[in-house]
MARSE-725923 format. One record per residue (C-alpha): residue number from 0; residue in one letter; x, y, z. Coordinates in Angstrom, 2 decimals. Example, Ala and Ser with C-alpha at 12.3 -4.5 7.8 and 13.67 -1.06 7.14 Angstrom:
residues 2
<r i="0" aa="a" X="12.30" Y="-4.50" Z="7.80"/>
<r i="1" aa="s" X="13.67" Y="-1.06" Z="7.14"/>
***
This chain:
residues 221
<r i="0" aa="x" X="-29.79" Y="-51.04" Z="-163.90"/>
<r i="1" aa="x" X="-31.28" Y="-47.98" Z="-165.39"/>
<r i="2" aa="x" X="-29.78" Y="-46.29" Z="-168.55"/>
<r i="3" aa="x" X="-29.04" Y="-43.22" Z="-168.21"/>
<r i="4" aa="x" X="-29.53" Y="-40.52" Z="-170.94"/>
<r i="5" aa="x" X="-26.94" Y="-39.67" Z="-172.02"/>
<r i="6" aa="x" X="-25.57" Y="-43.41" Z="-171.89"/>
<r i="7" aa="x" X="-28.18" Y="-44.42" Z="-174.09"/>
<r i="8" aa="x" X="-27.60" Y="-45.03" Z="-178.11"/>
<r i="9" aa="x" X="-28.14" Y="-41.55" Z="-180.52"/>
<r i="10" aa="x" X="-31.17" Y="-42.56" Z="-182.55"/>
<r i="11" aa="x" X="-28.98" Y="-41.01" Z="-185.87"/>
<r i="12" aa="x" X="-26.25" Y="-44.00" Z="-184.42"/>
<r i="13" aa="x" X="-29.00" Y="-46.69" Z="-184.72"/>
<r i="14" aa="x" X="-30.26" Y="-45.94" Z="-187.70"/>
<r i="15" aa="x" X="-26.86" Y="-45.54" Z="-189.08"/>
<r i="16" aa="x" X="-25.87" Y="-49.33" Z="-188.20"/>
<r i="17" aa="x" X="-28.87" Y="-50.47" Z="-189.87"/>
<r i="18" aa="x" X="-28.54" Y="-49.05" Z="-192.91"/>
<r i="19" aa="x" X="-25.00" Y="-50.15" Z="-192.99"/>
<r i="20" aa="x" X="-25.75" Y="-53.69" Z="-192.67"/>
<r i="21" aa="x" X="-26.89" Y="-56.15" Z="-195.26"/>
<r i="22" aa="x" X="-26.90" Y="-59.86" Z="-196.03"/>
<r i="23" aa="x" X="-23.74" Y="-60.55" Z="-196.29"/>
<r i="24" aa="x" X="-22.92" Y="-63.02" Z="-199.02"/>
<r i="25" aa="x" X="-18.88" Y="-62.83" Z="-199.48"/>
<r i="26" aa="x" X="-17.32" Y="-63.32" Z="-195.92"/>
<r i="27" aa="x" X="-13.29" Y="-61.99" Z="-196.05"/>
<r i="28" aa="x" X="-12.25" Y="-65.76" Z="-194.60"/>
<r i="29" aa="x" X="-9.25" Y="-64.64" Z="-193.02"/>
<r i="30" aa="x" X="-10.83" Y="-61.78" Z="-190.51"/>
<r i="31" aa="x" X="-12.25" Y="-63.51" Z="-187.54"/>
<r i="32" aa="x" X="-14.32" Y="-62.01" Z="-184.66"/>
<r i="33" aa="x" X="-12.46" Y="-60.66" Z="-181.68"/>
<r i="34" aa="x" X="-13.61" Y="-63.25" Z="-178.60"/>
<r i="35" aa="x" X="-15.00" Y="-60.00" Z="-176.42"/>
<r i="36" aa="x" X="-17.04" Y="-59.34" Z="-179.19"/>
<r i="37" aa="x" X="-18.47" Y="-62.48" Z="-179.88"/>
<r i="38" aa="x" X="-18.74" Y="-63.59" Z="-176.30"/>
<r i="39" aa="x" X="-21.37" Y="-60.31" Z="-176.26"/>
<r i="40" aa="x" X="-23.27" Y="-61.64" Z="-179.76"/>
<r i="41" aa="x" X="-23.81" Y="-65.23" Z="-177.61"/>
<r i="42" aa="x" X="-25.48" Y="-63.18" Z="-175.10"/>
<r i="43" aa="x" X="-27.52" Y="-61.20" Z="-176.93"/>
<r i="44" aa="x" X="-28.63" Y="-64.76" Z="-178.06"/>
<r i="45" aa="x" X="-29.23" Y="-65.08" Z="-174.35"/>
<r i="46" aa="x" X="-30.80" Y="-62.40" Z="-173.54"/>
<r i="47" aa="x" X="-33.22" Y="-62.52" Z="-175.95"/>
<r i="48" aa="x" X="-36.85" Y="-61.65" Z="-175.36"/>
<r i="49" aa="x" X="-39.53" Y="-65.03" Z="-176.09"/>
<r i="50" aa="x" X="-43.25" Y="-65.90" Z="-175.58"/>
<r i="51" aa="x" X="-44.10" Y="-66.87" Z="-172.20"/>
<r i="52" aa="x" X="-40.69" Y="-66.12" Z="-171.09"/>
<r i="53" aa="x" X="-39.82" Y="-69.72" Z="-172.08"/>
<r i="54" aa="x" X="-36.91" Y="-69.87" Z="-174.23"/>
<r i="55" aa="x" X="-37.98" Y="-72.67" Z="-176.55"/>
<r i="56" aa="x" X="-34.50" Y="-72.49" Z="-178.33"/>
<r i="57" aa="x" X="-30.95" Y="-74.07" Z="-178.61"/>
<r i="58" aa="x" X="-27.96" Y="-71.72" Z="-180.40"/>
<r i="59" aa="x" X="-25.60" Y="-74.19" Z="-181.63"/>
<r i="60" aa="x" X="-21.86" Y="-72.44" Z="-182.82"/>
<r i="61" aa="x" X="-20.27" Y="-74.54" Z="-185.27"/>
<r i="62" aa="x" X="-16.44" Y="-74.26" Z="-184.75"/>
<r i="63" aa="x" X="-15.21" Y="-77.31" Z="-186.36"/>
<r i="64" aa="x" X="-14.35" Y="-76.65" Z="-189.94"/>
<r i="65" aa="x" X="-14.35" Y="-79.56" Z="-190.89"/>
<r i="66" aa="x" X="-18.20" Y="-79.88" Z="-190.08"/>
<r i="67" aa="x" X="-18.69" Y="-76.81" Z="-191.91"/>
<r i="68" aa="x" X="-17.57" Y="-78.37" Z="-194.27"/>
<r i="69" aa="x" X="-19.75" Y="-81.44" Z="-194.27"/>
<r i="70" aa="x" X="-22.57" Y="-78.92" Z="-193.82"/>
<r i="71" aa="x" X="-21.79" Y="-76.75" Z="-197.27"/>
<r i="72" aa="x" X="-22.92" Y="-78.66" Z="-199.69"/>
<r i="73" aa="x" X="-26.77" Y="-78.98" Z="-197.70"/>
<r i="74" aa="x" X="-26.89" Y="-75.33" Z="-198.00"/>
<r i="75" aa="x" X="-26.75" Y="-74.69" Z="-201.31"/>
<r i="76" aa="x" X="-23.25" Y="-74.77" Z="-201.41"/>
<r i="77" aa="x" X="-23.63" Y="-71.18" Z="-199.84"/>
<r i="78" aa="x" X="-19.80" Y="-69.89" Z="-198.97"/>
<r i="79" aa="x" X="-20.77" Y="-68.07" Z="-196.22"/>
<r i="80" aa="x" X="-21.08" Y="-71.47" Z="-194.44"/>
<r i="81" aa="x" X="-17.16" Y="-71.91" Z="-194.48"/>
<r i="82" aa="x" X="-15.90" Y="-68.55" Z="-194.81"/>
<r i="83" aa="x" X="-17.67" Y="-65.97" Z="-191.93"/>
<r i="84" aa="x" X="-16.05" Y="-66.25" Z="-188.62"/>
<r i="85" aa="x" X="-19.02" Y="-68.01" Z="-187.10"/>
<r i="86" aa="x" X="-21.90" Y="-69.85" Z="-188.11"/>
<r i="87" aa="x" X="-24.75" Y="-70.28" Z="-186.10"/>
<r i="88" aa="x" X="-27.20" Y="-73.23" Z="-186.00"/>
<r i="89" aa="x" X="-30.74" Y="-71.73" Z="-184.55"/>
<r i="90" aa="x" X="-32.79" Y="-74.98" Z="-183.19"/>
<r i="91" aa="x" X="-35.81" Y="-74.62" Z="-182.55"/>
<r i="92" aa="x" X="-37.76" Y="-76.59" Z="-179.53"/>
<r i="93" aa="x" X="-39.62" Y="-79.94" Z="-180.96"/>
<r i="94" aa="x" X="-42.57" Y="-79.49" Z="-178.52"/>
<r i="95" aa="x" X="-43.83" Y="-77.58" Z="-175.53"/>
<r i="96" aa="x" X="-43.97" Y="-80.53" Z="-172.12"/>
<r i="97" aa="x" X="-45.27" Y="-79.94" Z="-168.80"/>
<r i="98" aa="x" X="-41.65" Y="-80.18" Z="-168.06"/>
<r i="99" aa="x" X="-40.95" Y="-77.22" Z="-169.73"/>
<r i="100" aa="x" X="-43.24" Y="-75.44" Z="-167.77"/>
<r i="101" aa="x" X="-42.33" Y="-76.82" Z="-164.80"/>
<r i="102" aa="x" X="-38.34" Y="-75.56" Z="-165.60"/>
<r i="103" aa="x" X="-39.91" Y="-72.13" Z="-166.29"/>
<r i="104" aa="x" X="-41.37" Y="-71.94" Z="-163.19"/>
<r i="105" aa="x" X="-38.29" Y="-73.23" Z="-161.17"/>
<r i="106" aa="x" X="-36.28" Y="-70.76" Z="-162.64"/>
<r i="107" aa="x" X="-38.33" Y="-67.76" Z="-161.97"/>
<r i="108" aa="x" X="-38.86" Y="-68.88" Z="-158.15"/>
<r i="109" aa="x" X="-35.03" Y="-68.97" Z="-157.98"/>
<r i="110" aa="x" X="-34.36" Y="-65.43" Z="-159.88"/>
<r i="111" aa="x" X="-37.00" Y="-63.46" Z="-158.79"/>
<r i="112" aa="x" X="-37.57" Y="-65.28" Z="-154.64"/>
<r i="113" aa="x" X="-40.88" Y="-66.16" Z="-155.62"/>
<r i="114" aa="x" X="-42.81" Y="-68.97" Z="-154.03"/>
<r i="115" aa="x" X="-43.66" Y="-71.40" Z="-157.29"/>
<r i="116" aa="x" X="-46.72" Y="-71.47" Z="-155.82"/>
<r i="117" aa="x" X="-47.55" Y="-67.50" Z="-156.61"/>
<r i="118" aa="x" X="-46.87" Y="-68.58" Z="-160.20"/>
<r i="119" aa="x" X="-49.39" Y="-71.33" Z="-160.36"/>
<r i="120" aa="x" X="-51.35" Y="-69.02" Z="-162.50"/>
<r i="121" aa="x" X="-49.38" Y="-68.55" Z="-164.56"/>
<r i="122" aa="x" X="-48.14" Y="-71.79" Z="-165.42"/>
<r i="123" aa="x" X="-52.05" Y="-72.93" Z="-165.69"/>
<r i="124" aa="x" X="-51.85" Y="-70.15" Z="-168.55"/>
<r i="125" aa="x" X="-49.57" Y="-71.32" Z="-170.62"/>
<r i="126" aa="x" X="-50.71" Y="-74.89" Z="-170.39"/>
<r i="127" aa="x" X="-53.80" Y="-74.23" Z="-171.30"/>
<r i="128" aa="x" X="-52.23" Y="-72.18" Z="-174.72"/>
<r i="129" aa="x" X="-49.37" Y="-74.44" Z="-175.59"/>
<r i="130" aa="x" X="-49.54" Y="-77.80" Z="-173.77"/>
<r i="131" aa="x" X="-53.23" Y="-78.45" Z="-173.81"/>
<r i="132" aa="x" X="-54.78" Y="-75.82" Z="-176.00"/>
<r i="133" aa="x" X="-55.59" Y="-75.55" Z="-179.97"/>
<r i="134" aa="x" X="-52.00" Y="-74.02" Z="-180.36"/>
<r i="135" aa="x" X="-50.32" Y="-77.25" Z="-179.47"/>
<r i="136" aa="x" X="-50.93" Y="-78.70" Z="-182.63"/>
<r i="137" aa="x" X="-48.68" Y="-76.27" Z="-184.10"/>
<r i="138" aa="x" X="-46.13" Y="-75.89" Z="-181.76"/>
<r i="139" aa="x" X="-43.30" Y="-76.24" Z="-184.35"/>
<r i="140" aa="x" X="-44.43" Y="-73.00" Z="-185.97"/>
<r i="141" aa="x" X="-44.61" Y="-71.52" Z="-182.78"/>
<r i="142" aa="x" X="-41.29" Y="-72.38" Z="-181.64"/>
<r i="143" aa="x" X="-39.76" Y="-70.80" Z="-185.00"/>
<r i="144" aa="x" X="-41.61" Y="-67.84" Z="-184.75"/>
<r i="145" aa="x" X="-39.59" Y="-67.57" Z="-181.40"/>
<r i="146" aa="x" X="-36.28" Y="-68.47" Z="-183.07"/>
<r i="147" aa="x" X="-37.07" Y="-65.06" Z="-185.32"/>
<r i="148" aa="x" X="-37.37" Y="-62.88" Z="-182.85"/>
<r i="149" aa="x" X="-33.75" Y="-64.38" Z="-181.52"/>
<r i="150" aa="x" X="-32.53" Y="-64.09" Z="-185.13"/>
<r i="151" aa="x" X="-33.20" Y="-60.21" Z="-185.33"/>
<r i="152" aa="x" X="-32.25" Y="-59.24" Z="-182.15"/>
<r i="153" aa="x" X="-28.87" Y="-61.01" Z="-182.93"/>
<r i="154" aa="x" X="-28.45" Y="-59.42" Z="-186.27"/>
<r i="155" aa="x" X="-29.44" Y="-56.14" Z="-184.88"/>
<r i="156" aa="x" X="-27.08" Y="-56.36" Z="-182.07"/>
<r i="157" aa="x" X="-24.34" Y="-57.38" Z="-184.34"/>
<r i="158" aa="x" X="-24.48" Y="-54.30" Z="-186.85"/>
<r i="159" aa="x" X="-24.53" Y="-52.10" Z="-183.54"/>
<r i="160" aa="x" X="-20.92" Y="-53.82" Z="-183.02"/>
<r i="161" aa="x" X="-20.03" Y="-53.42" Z="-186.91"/>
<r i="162" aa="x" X="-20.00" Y="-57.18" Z="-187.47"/>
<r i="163" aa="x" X="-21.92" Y="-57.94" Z="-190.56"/>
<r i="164" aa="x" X="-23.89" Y="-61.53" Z="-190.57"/>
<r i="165" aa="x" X="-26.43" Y="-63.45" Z="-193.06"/>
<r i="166" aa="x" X="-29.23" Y="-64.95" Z="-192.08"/>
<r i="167" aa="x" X="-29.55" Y="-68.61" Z="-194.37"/>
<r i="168" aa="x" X="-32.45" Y="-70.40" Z="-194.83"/>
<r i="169" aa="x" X="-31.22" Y="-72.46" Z="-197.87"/>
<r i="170" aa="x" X="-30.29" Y="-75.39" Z="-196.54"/>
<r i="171" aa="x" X="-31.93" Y="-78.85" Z="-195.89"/>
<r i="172" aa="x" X="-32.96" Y="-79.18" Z="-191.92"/>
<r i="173" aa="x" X="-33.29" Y="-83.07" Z="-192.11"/>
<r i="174" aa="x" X="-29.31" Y="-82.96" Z="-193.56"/>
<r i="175" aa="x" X="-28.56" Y="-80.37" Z="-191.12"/>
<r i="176" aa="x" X="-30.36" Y="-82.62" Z="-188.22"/>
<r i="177" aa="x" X="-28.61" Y="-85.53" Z="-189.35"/>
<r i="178" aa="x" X="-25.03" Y="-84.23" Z="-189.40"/>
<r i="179" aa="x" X="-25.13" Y="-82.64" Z="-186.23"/>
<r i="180" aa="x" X="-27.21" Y="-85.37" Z="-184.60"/>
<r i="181" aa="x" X="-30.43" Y="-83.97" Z="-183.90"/>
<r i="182" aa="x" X="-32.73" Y="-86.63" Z="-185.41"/>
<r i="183" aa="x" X="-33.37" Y="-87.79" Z="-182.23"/>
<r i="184" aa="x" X="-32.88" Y="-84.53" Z="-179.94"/>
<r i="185" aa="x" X="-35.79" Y="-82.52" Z="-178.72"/>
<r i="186" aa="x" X="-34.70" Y="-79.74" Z="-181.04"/>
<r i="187" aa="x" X="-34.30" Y="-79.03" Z="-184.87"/>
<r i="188" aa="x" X="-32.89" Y="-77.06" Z="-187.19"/>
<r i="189" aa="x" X="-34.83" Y="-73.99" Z="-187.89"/>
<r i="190" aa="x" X="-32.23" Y="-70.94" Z="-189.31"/>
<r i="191" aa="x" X="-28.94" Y="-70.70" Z="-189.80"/>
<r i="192" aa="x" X="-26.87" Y="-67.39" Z="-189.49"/>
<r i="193" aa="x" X="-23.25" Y="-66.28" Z="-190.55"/>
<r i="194" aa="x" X="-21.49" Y="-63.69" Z="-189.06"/>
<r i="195" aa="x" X="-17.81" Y="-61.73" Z="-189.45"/>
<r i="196" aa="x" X="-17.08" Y="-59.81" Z="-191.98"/>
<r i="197" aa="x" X="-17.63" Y="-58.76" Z="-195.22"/>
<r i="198" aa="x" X="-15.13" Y="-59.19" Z="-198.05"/>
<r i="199" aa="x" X="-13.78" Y="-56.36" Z="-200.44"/>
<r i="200" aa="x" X="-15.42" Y="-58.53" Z="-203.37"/>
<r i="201" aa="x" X="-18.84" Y="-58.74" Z="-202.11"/>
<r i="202" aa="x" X="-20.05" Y="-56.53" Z="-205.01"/>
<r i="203" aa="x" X="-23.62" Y="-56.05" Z="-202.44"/>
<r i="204" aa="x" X="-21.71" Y="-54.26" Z="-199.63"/>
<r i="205" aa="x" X="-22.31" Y="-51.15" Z="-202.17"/>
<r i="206" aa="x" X="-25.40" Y="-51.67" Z="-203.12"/>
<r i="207" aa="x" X="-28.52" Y="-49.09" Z="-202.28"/>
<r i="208" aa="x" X="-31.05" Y="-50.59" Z="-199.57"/>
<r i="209" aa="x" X="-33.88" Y="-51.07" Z="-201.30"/>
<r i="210" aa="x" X="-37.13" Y="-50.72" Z="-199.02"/>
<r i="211" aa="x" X="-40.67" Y="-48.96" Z="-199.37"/>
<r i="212" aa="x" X="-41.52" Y="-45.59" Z="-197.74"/>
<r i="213" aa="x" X="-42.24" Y="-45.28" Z="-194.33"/>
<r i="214" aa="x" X="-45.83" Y="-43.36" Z="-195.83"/>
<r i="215" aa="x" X="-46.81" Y="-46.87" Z="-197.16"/>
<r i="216" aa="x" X="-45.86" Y="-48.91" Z="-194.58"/>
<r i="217" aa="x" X="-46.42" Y="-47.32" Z="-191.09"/>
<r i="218" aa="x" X="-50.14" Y="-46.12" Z="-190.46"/>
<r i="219" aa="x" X="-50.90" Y="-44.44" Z="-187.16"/>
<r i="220" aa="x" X="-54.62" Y="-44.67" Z="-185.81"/>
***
């Protein structure tokens, strides 16, 4: 599909939903997320662009209140945990495999009709980056740097829908792991982000943005 102009976003509209939205940090408990809206906001999550094309990544939606719950007092006894409409668990992948490669490749014959062997290349590429290469040894920090790019594109997408979220990194992976049994799963905890809402009382909805000049923090060459 190609976007037409005038079906394209006003760059004034853009701009406009990104200086509305903030870190939320008082959720209004009782005004949940239409399901259209958040069945688009788990796409986004989908369709979101990583290294390699490889999608080293889980999104795990905590509905259960009750775990929530259980999973407040590990994050600093944040509200937002219990009060947005969702809360979402980012996991990031606990190592790169041949198998991983392997599922890329499958999946890229099936979408695109191309012979896996065409793509023998590439696979040779990113084994000899992540699987076999210097970078393996921090694969972790790789992975997360992956879950970021997930993060913003689902925070960004959310403002465009007027749905405010927080993204939470004060809270204790190996409690989180443990609660939602991931000790022994081939992904962790890495972010956490809230989403819905924002409450009348959240005294920062009203506060100024607060960010340097474009002059000292763009530089063309």
């Amino acid at each position: 599909m190609t976007l037409a102009p005038e079906d394209t976003l006003a760059p004034d509209d853009l701009l406009s939903a990104l200086r509305w939205r903030y870190a939320t940090k008082t959720f209004a408990a009782d005004r949940p997320i239409a399901p259209e809206l958040w069945a688009a906001l788990e796409q986004t999550l989908v369709l979101s662009p990583s290294s390699y094309g490889l999608q080293p990544w889980r999104f795990l939606v905590i509905d259960d209140p009750a775990l929530r719950a259980e999973l407040r007092p590990h994050s600093w006894n944040q509200s937002q945990i219990t009060d947005a409409s969702h809360l979402v668990v980012f996991l990031a992948q606990r190592s790169i495999t041949e198998a991983d490669l392997e599922r890329l490749i499958s999946a890229t014959s099936d979408t695109r009709g191309v012979a896996p062997e065409q793509l023998a290349g590439y696979r040779e590429l990113m084994a000899k980056d992540l699987v076999h290469g210097p970078r393996s040894a921090t694969i972790a920090t790789w992975a997360s740097n992956q879950l970021y790019i997930a993060l913003g594109t689902f925070m960004t997408a959310a403002a465009l829908l007027g749905v405010d979220t927080c993204p939470i990194e004060g809270f204790s992976p190996p409690d989180y792991d443990r609660i939602l049994g991931l000790e022994t799963s081939p992904y962790r905890s890495a972010v956490v982000c809230a989403a819905g809402y924002r409450s009348a009382e959240d005294k920062y909805a009203t506060l100024a943005k607060v960010r340097y000049p474009a002059s000292e923090l763009i530089e063309h060459r």
